[in-house]
MDAnalysis code that builds the backbone (N, CA, C; Angstrom):
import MDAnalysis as mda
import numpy as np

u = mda.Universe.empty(609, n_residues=203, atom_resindex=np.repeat(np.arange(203), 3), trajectory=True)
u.add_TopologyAttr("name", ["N", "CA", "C"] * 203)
u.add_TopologyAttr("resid", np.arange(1, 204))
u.add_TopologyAttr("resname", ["UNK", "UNK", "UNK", "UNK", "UNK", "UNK", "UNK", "UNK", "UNK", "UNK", "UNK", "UNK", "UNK", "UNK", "UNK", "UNK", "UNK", "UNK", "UNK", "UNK", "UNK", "UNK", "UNK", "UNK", "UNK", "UNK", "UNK", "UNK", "UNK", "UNK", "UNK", "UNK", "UNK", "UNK", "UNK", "UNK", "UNK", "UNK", "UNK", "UNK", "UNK", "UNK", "UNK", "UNK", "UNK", "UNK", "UNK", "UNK", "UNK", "UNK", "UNK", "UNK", "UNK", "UNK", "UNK", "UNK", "UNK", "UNK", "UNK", "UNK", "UNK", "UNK", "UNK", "UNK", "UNK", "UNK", "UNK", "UNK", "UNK", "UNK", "UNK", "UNK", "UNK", "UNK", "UNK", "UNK", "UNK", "UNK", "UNK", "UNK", "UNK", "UNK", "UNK", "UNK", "UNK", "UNK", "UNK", "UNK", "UNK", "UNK", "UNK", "UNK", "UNK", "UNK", "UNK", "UNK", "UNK", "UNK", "UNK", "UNK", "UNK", "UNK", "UNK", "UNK", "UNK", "UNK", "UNK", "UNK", "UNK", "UNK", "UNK", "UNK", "UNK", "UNK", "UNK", "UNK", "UNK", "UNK", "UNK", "UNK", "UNK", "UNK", "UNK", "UNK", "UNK", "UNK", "UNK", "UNK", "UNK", "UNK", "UNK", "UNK", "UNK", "UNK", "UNK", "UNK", "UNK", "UNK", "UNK", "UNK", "UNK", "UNK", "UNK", "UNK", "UNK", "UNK", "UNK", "UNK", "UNK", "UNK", "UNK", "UNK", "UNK", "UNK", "UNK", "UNK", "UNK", "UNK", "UNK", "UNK", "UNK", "UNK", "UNK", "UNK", "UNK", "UNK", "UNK", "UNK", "UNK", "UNK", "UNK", "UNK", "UNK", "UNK", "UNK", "UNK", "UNK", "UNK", "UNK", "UNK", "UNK", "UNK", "UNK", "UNK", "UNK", "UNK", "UNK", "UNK", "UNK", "UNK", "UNK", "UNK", "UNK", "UNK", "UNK", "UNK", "UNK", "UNK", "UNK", "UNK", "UNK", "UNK", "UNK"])
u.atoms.positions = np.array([
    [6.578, -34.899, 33.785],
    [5.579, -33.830, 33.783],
    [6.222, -32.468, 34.000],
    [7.381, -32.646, 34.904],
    [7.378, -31.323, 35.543],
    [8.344, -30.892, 34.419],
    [9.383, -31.857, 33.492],
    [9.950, -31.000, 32.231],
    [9.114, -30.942, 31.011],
    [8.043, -31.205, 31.558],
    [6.923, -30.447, 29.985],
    [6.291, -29.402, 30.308],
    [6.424, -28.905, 31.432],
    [6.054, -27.761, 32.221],
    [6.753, -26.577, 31.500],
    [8.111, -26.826, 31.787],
    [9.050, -25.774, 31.618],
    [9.219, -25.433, 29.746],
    [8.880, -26.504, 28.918],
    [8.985, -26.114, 27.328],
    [8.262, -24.914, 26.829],
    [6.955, -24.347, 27.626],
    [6.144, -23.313, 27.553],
    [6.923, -21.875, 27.697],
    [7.662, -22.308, 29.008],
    [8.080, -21.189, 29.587],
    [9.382, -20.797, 28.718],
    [10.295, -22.000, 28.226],
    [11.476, -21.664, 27.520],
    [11.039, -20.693, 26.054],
    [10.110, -21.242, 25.723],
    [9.633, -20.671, 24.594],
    [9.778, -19.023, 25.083],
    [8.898, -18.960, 25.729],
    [8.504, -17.375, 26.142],
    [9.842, -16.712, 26.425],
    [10.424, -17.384, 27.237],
    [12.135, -16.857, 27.369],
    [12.703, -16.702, 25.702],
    [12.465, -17.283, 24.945],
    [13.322, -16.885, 23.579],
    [12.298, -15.794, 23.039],
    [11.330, -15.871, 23.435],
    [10.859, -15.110, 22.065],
    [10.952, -13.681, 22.169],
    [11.624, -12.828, 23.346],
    [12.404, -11.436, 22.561],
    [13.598, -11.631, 21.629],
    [14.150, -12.630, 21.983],
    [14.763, -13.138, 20.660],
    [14.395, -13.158, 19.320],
    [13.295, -13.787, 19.555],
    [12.842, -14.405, 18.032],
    [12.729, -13.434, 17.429],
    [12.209, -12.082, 18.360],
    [11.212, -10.865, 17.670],
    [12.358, -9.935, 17.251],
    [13.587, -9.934, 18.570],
    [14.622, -9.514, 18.030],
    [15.589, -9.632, 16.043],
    [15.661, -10.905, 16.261],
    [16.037, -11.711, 14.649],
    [15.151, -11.208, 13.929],
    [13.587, -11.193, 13.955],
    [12.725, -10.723, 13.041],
    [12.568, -9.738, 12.704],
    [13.148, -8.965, 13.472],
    [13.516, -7.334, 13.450],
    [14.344, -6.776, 12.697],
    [15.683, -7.715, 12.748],
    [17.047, -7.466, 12.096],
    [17.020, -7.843, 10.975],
    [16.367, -8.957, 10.629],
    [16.222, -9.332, 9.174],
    [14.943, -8.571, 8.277],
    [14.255, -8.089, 8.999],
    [13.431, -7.064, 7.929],
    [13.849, -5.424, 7.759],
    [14.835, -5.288, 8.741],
    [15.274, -3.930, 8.848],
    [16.345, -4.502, 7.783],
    [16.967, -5.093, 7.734],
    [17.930, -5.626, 7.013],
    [17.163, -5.354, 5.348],
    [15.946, -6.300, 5.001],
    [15.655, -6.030, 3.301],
    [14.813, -4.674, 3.268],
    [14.591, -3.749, 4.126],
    [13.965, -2.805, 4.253],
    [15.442, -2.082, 3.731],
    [16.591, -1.913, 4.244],
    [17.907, -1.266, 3.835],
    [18.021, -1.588, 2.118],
    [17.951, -2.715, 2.182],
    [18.553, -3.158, 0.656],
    [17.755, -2.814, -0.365],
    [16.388, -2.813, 0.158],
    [15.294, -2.308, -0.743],
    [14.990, -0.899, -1.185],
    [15.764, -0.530, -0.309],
    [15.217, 1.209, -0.937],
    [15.558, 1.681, -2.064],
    [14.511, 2.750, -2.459],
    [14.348, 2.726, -3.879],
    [16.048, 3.648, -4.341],
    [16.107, 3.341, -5.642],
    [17.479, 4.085, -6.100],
    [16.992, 5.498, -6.478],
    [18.189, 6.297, -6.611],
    [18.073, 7.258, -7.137],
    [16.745, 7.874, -8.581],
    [16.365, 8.703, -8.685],
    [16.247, 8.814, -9.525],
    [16.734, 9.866, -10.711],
    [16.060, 9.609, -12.235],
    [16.585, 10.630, -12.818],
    [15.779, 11.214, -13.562],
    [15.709, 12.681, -13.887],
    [15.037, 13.223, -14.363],
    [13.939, 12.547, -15.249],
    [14.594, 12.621, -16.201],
    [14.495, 11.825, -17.533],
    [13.138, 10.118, -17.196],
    [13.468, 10.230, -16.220],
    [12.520, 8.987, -15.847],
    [11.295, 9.455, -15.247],
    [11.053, 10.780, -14.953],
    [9.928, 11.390, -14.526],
    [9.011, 11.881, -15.849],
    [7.559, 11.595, -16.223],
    [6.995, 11.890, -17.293],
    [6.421, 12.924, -16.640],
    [5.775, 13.658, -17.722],
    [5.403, 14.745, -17.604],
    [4.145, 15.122, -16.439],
    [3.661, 15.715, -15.607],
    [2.582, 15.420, -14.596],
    [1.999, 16.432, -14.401],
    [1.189, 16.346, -13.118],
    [0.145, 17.730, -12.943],
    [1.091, 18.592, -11.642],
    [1.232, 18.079, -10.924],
    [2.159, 18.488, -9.730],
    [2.950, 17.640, -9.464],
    [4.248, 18.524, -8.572],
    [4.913, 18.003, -7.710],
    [4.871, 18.310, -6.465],
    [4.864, 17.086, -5.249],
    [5.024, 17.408, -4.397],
    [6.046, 17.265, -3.435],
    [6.784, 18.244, -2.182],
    [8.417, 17.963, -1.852],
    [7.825, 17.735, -0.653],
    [8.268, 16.522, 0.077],
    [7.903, 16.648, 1.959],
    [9.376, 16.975, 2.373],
    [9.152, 17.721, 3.080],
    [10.669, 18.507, 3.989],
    [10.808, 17.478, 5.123],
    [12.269, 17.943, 5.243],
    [12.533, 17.045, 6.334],
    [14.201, 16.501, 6.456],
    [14.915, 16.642, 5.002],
    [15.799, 16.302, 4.708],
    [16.293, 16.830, 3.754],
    [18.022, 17.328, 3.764],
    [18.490, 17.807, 2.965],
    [18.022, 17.299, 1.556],
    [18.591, 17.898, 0.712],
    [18.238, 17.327, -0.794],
    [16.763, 17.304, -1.376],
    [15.665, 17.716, -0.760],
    [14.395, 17.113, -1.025],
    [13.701, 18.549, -1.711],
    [14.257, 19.535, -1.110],
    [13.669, 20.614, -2.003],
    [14.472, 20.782, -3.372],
    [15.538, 20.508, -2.978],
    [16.587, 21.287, -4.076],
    [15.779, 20.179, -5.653],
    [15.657, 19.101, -5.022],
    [15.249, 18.037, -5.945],
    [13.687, 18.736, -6.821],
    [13.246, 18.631, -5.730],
    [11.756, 19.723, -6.418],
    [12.108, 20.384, -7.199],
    [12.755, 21.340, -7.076],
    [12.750, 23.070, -7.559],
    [13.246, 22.516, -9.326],
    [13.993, 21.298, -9.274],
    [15.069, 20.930, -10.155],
    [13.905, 20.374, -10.758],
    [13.045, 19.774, -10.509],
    [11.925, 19.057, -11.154],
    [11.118, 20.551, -11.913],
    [10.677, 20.869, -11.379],
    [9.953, 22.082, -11.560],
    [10.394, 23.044, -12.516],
    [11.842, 23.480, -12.000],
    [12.382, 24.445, -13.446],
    [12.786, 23.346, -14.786],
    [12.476, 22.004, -14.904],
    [12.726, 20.740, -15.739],
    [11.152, 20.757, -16.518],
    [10.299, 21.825, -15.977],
    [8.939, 21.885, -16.284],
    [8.188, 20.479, -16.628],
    [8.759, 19.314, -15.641],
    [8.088, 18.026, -15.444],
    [7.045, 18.414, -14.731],
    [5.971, 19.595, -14.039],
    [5.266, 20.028, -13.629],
    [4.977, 21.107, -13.675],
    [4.077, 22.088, -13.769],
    [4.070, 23.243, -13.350],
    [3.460, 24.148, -11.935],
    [3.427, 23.333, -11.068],
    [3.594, 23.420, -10.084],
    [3.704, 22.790, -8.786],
    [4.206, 23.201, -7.752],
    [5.192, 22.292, -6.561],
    [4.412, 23.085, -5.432],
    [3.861, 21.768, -4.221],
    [3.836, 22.218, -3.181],
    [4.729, 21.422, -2.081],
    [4.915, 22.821, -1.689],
    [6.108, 22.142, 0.080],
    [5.329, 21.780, 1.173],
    [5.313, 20.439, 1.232],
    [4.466, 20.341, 2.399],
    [5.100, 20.211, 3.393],
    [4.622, 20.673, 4.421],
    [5.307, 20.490, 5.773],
    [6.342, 21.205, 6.600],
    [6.240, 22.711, 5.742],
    [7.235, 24.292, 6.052],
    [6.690, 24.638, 7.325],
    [8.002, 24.978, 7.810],
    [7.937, 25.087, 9.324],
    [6.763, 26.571, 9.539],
    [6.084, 26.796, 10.072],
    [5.092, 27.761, 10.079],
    [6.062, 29.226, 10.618],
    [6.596, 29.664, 10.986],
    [7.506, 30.564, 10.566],
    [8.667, 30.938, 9.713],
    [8.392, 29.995, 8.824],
    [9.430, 30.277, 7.703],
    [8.695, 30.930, 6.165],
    [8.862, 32.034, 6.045],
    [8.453, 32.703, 4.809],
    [8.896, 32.181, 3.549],
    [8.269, 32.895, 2.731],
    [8.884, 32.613, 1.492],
    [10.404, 33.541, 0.755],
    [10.493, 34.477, 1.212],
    [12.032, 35.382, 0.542],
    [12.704, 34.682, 1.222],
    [12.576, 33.940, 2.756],
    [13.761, 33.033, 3.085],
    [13.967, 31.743, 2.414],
    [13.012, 30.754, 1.856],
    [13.741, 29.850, 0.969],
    [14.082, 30.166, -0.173],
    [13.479, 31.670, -0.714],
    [14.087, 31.764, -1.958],
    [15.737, 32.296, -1.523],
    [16.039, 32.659, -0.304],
    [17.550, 32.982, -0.059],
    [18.034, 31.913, 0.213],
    [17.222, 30.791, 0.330],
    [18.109, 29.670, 0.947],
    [18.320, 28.492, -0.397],
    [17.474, 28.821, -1.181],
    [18.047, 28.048, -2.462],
    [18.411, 28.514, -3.998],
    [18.466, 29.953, -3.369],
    [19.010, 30.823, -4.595],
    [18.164, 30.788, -5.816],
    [16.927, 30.378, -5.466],
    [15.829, 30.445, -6.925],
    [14.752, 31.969, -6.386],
    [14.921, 32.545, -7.443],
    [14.007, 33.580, -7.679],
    [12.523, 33.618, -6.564],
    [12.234, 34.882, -6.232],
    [11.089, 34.790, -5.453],
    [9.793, 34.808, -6.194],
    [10.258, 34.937, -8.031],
    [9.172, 35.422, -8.159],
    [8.785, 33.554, -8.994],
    [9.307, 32.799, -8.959],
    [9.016, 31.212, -9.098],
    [8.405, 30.643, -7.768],
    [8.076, 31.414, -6.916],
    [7.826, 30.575, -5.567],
    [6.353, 31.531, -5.447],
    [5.850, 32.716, -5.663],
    [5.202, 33.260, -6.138],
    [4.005, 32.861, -7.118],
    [4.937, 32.317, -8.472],
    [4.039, 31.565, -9.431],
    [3.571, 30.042, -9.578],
    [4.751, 29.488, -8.821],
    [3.969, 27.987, -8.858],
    [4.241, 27.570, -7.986],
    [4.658, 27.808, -6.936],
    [4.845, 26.831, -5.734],
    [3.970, 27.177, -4.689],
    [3.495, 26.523, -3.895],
    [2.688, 26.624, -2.740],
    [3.310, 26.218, -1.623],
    [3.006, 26.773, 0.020],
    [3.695, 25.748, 0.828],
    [2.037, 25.634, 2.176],
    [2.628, 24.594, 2.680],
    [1.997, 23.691, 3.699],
    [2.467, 24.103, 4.859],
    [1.769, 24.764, 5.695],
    [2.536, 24.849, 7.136],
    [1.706, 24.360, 8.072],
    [0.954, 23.398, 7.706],
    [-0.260, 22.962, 8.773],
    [0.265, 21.220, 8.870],
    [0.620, 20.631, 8.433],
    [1.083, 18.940, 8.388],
    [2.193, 18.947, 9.731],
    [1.635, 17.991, 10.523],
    [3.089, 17.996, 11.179],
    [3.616, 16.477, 11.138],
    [3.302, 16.044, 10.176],
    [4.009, 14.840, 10.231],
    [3.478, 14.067, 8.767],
    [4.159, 12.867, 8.285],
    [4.041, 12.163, 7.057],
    [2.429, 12.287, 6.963],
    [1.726, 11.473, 7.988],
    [0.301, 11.506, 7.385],
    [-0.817, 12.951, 7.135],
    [-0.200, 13.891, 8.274],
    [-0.506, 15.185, 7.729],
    [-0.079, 15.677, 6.676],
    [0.726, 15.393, 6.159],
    [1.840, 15.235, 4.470],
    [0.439, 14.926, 3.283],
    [-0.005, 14.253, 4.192],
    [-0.308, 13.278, 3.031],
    [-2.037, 13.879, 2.786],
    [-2.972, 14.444, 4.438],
    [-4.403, 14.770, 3.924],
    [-4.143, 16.206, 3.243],
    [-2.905, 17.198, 3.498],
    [-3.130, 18.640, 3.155],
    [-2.367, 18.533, 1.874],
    [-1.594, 17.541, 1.025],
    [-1.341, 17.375, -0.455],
    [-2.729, 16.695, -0.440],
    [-3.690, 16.288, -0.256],
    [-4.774, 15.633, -0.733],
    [-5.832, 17.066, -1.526],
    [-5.588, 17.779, -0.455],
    [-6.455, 19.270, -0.316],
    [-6.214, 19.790, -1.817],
    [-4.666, 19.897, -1.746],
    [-3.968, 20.976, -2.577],
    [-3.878, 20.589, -3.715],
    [-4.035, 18.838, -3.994],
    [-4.554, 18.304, -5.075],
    [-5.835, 18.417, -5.432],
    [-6.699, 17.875, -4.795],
    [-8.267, 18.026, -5.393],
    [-8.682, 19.807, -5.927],
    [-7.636, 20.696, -4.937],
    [-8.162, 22.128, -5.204],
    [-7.736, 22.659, -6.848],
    [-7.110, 22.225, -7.346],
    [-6.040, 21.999, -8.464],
    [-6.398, 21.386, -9.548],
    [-7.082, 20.121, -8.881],
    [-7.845, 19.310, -10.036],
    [-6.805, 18.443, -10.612],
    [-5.438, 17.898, -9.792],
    [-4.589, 17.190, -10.089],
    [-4.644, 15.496, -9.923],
    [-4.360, 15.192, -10.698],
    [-4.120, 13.814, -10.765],
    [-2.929, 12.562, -11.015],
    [-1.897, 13.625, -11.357],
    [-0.620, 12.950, -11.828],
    [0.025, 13.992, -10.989],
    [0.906, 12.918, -10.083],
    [1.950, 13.687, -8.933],
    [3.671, 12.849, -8.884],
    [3.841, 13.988, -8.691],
    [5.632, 13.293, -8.356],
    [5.539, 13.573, -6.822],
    [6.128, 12.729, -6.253],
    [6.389, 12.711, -4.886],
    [7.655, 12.572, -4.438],
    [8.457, 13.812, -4.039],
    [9.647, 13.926, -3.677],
    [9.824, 13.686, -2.487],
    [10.570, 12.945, -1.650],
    [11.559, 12.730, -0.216],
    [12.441, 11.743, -0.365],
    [13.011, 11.600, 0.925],
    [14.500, 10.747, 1.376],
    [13.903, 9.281, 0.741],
    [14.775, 8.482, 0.412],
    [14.747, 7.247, -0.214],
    [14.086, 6.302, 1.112],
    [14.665, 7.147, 2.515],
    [14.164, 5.968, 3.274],
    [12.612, 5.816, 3.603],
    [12.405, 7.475, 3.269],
    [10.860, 7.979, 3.580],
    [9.907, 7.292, 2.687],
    [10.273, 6.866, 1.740],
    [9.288, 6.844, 0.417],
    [8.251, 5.664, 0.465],
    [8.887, 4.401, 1.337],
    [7.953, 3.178, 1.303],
    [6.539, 3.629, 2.023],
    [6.943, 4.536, 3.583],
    [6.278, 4.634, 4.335],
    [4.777, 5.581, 3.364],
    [5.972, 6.705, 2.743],
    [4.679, 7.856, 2.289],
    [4.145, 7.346, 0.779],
    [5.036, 6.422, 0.285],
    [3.415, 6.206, -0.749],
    [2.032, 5.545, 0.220],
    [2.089, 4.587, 0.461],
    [1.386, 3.916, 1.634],
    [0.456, 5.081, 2.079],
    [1.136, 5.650, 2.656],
    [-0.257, 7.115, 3.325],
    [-0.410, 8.432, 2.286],
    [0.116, 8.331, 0.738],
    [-0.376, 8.952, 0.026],
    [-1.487, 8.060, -1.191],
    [-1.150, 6.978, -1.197],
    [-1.951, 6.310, -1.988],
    [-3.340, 5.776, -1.199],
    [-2.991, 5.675, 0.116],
    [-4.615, 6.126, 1.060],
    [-5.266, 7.174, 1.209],
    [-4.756, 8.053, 1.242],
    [-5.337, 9.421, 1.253],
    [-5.972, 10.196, -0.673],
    [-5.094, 9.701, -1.493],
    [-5.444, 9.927, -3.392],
    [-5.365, 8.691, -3.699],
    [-6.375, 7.229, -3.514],
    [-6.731, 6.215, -4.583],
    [-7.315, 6.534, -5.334],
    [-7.422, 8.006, -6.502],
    [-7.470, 7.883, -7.590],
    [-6.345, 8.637, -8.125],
    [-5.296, 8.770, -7.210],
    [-4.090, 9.643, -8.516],
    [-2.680, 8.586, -8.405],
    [-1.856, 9.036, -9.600],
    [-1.185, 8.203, -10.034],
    [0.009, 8.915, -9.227],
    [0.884, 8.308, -8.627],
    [2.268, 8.779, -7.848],
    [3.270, 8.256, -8.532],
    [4.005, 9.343, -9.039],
    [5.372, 9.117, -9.693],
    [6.711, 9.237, -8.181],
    [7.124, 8.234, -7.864],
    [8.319, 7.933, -6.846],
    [9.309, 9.140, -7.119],
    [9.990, 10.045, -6.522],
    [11.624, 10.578, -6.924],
    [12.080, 10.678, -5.582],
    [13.026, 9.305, -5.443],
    [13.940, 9.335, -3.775],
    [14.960, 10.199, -4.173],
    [15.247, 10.651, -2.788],
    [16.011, 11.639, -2.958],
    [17.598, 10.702, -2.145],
    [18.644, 10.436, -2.482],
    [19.541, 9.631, -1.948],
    [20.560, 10.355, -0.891],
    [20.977, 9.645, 0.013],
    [21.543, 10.603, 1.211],
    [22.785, 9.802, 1.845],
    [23.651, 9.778, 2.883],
    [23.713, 9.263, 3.811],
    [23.277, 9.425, 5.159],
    [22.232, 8.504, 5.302],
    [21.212, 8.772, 6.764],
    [22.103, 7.843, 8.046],
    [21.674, 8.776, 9.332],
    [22.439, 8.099, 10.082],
    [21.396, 6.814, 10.578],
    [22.510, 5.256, 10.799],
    [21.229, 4.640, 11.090],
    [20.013, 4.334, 12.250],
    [20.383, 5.617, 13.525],
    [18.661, 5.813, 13.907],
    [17.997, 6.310, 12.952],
    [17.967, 7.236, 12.021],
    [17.212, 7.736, 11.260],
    [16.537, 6.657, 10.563],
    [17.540, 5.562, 10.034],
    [16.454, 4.506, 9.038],
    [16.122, 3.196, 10.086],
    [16.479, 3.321, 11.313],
    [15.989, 2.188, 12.253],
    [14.209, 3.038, 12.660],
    [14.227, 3.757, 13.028],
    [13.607, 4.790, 13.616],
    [12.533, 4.747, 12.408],
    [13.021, 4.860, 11.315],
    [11.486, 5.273, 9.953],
    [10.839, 3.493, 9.432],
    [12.003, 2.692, 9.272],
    [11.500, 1.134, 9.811],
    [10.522, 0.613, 10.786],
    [10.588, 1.366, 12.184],
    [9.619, 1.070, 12.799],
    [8.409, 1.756, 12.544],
    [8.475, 2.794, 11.978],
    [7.038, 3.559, 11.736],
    [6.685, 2.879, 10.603],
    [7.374, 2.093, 9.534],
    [7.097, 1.659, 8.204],
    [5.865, 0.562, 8.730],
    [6.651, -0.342, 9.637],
    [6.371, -1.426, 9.804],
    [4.455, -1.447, 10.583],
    [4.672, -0.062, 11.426],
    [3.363, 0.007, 12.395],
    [2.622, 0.120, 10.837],
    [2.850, 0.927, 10.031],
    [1.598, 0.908, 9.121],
    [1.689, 0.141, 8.340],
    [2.271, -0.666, 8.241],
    [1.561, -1.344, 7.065],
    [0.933, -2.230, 8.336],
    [1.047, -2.130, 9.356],
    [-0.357, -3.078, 10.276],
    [-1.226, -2.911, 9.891],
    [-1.206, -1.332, 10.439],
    [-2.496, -0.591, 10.064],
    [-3.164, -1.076, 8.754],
    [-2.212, -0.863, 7.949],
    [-2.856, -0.816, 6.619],
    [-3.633, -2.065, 6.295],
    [-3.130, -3.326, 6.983],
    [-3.137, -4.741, 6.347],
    [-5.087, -4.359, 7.511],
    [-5.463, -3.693, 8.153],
    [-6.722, -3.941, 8.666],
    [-7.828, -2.949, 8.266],
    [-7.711, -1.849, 7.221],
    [-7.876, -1.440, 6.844],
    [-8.531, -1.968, 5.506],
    [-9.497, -1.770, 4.833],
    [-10.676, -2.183, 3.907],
    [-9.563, -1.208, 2.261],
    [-9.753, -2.249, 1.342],
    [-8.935, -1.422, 0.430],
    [-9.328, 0.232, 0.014],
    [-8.826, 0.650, -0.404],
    [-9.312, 2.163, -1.319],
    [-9.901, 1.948, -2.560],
    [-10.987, 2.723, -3.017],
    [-11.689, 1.845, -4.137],
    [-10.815, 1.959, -5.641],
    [-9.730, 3.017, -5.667],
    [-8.757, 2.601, -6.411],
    [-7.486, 3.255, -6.708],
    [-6.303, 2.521, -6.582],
    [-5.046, 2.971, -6.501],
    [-4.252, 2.922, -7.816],
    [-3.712, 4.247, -8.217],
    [-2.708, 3.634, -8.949],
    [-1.305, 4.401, -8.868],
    [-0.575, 3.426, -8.338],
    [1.010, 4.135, -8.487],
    [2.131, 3.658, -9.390],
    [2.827, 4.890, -10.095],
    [3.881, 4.373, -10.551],
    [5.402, 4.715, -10.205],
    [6.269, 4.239, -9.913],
    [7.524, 5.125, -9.734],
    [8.560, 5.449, -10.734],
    [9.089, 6.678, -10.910],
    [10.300, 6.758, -11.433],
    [11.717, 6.510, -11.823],
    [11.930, 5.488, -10.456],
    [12.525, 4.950, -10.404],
    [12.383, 3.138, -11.447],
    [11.363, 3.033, -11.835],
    [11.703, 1.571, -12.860],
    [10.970, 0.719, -11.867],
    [10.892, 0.488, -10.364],
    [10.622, -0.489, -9.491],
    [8.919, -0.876, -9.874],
    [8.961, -1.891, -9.299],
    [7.620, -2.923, -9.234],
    [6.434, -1.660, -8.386],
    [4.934, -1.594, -8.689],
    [4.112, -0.896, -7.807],
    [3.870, -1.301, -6.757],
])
């Protein structure tokens, strides 16, 4: 009796373990999975683009989309609320008067899902429906997820932006991946989604 007692308890003793292993092996195909690069040429033509800041490479990628006139216009979501506009046009050497004509920026989001209701805004105000969605390759699982909740009726074209991230950065965006798709899995569907990426990958 008294060693069928203890099989309960051993259990409970392993299972930061278990959760540990379960951890490592999904952070693990979460690494391998991220989306590849993309390339121009694989982006069709759309209504907007949108860049979430946060990481090198993610505007420059925009602007490159944008003067590629795969859109005609780009909003920055998520500009630090004291940062003007003659300073990113000094900081990426594109004209002030292109930031002027088609670009917009966001200084109210402070985070992915705020990303995601004030591009909702800046879409419906626009009357857009076909979007490119620019950030870090590691960002991208998390923000289609809370952009395709926030626009189930617009179509999201993927463009990861590729880096070397240090790995808190992709341990760290893994665990936020992972809380939402909780969320998500209790959550009632959207009455309709459609995404595609640029990258070639499965929706």
């Amino acid at each position: 009796m008294a060693k069928g007692r203890h099989k309960p308890l051993s259990a409970l003793y392993r299972l930061p373990l278990y959760l540990f292993t379960a951890w490592v092996l999904g952070f693990g195909l979460f690494f391998v999975n991220l989306p590849k690069a993309a390339m121009q040429t694989d982006v069709p033509k759309s209504d907007g683009i949108i860049v979430l800041t946060g990481g090198a490479g993610r505007l420059q990628a925009g602007l490159d989309l944008l003067e590629a006139k795969v859109a005609d216009r780009m909003l920055i979501s998520g500009v630090n609320p004291v940062v003007e506009t003659h300073e990113l046009s000094a900081l990426t050497g594109v004209e002030e008067a292109l930031f002027t004509c088609c670009i917009d920026l966001d200084k109210a989001a402070p985070n992915t899902a705020g990303n995601a209701t004030e591009s909702t805004l800046w879409a419906q105000a626009h009357g857009y429906r076909s979007l490119v969605l620019v950030t870090a390759d590691f960002h991208m699982p998390r923000s289609l997820i809370l952009f395709r909740r926030a626009m189930p009726d617009a179509t999201f074209f993927a463009y990861p932006v590729k880096g070397d991230w240090p790995i808190l950065y992709l341990a760290n965006e893994y665990n936020k991946y992972v809380v939402t798709l909780i969320v998500e899995a209790f959550r009632p569907e959207p009455k309709a989604t459609t995404m595609q990426t640029a990258t070639k990958e499965t929706p």
